[in-house]
C-alpha positions as CSV (number, residue, x, y, z in Angstrom):
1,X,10.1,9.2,8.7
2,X,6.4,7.3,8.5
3,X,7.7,6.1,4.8
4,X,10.6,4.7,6.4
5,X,8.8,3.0,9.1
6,X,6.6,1.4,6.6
7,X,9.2,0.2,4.4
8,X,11.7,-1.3,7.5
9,X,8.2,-3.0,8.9
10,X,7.4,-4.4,5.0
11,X,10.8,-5.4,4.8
12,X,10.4,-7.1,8.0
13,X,7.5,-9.1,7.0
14,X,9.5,-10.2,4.1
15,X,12.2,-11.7,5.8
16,X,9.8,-13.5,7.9
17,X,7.6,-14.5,5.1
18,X,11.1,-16.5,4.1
19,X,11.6,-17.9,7.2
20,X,8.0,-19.4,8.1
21,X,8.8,-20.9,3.9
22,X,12.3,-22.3,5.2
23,X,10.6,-23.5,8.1
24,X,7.3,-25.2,6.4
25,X,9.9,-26.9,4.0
26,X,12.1,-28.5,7.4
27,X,8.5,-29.4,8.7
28,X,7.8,-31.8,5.6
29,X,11.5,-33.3,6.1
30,X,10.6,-33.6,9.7
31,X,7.5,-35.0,9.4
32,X,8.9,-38.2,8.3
33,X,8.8,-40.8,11.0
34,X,10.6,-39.3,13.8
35,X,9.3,-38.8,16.8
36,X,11.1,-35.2,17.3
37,X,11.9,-32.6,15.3
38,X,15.5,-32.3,13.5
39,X,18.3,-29.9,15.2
40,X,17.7,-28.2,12.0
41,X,14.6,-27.4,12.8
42,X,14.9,-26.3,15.8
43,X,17.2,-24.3,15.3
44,X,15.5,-22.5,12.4
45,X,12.7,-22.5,14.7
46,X,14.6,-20.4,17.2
47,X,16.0,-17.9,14.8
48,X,12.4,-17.5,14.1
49,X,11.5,-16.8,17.2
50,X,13.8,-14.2,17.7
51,X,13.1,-12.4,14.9
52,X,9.4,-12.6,15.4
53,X,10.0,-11.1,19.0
54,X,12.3,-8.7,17.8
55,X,9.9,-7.5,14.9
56,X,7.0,-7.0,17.6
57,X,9.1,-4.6,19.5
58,X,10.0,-3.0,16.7
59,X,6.7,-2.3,16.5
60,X,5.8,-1.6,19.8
61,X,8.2,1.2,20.3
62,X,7.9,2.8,16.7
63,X,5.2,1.7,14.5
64,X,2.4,2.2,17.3
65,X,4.1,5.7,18.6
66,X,3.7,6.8,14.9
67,X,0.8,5.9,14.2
68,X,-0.8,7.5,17.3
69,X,1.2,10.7,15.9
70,X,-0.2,10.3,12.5
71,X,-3.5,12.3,12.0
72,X,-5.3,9.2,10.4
73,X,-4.7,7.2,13.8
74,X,-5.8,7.2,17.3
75,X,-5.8,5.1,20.7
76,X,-9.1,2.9,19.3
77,X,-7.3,2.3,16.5
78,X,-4.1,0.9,17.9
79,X,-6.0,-1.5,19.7
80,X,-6.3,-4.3,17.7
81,X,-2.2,-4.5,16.7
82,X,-1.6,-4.5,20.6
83,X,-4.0,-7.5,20.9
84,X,-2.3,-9.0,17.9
85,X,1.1,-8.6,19.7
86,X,-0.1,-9.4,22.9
87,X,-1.1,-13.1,21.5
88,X,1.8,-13.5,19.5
89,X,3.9,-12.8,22.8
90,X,1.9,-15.5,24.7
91,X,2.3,-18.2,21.7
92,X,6.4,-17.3,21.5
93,X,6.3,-17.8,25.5
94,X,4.6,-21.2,24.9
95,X,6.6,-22.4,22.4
96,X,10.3,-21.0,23.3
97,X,10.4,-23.6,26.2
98,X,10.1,-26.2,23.7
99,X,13.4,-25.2,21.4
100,X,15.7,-26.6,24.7
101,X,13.4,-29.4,25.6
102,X,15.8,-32.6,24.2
103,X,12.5,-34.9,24.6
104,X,9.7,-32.7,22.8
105,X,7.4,-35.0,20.8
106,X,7.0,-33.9,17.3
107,X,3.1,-33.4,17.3
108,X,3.5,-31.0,20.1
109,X,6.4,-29.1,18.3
110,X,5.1,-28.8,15.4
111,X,1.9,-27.9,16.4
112,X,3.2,-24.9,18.8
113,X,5.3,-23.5,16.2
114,X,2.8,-23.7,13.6
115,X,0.0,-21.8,15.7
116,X,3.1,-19.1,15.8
117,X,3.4,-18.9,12.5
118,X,-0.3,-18.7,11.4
119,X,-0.9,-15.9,13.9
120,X,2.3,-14.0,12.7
121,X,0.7,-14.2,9.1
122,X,-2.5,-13.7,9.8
123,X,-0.9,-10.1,11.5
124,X,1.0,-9.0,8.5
125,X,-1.9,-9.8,6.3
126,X,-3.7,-7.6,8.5
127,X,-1.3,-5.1,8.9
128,X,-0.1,-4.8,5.0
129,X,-4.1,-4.8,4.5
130,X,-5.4,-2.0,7.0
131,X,-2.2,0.1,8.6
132,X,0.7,-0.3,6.3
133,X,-1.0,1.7,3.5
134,X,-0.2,5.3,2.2
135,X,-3.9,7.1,3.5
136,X,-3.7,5.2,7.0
137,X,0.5,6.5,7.3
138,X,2.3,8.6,5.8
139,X,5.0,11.2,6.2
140,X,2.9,14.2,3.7
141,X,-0.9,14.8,5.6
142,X,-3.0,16.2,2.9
143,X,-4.1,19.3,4.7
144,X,-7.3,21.7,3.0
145,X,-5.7,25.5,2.1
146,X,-9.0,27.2,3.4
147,X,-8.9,31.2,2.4
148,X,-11.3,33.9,3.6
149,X,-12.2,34.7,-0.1
């Protein structure tokens, strides 16, 4: 099940990896003298949202539960993704108003959606790096056969 987990989170981050790449490449076509971005944009920009948020639960309600099962885990540990989530929450919440406002200046789109997507890398990195790793989760604990001689 922990293998699973892992490999549906990995996927995950691979799928968003492709969308912040889709959406860097809009941002250069936006960035040409327009004072808001393009309807393309935005609307990538929403899917992206979305699936960032949905991600996060994912997370939330079976990455963390595992990995407070797993014997290589515990509540100190957890920490730090909930405080990742928690700020990636408040930076969707500040920039999901802006996908419906029609008179959103550029600079201020842009720079919203970018602080999203630099936190949401800088969390994979940090996840792929310290939690999404065989020793720190997985579905066979090594366990020491101790004998009585």
């Amino acid at each position: 099940m922990l293998d699973e987990i892992r490999q549906r989170v990995l996927d995950d981050h691979a799928s968003l990896r492709q969308a912040m790449e889709t959406l860097n490449h809009l941002i250069r076509q936006s960035s040409t003298g327009r004072s808001g971005p393009t309807a393309e944009l935005v609307a990538a920009a929403r899917a992206f949202v979305r699936h960032v948020a949905a991600h996060l639960d994912y997370e939330d309600d079976v990455l963390i539960p595992a990995l407070l099962e797993s014997t290589n885990w515990g509540k100190v540990n957890t920490r730090d993704v909930v405080r990742f989530h928690s700020e990636q929450h408040a930076r969707l919440a500040r920039l999901d108003p802006l996908l419906d406002e029609q008179d959103v200046g550029l600079p201020q789109f842009l720079a919203a959606l970018r602080s999203v997507m630099e936190l949401v890398s800088e969390d994979m990195a940090h996840e792929e790096r310290d939690i999404l790793v065989p020793r720190m989760l997985r579905d066979d604990p090594v366990g020491i056969d101790v004998t009585d001689g």
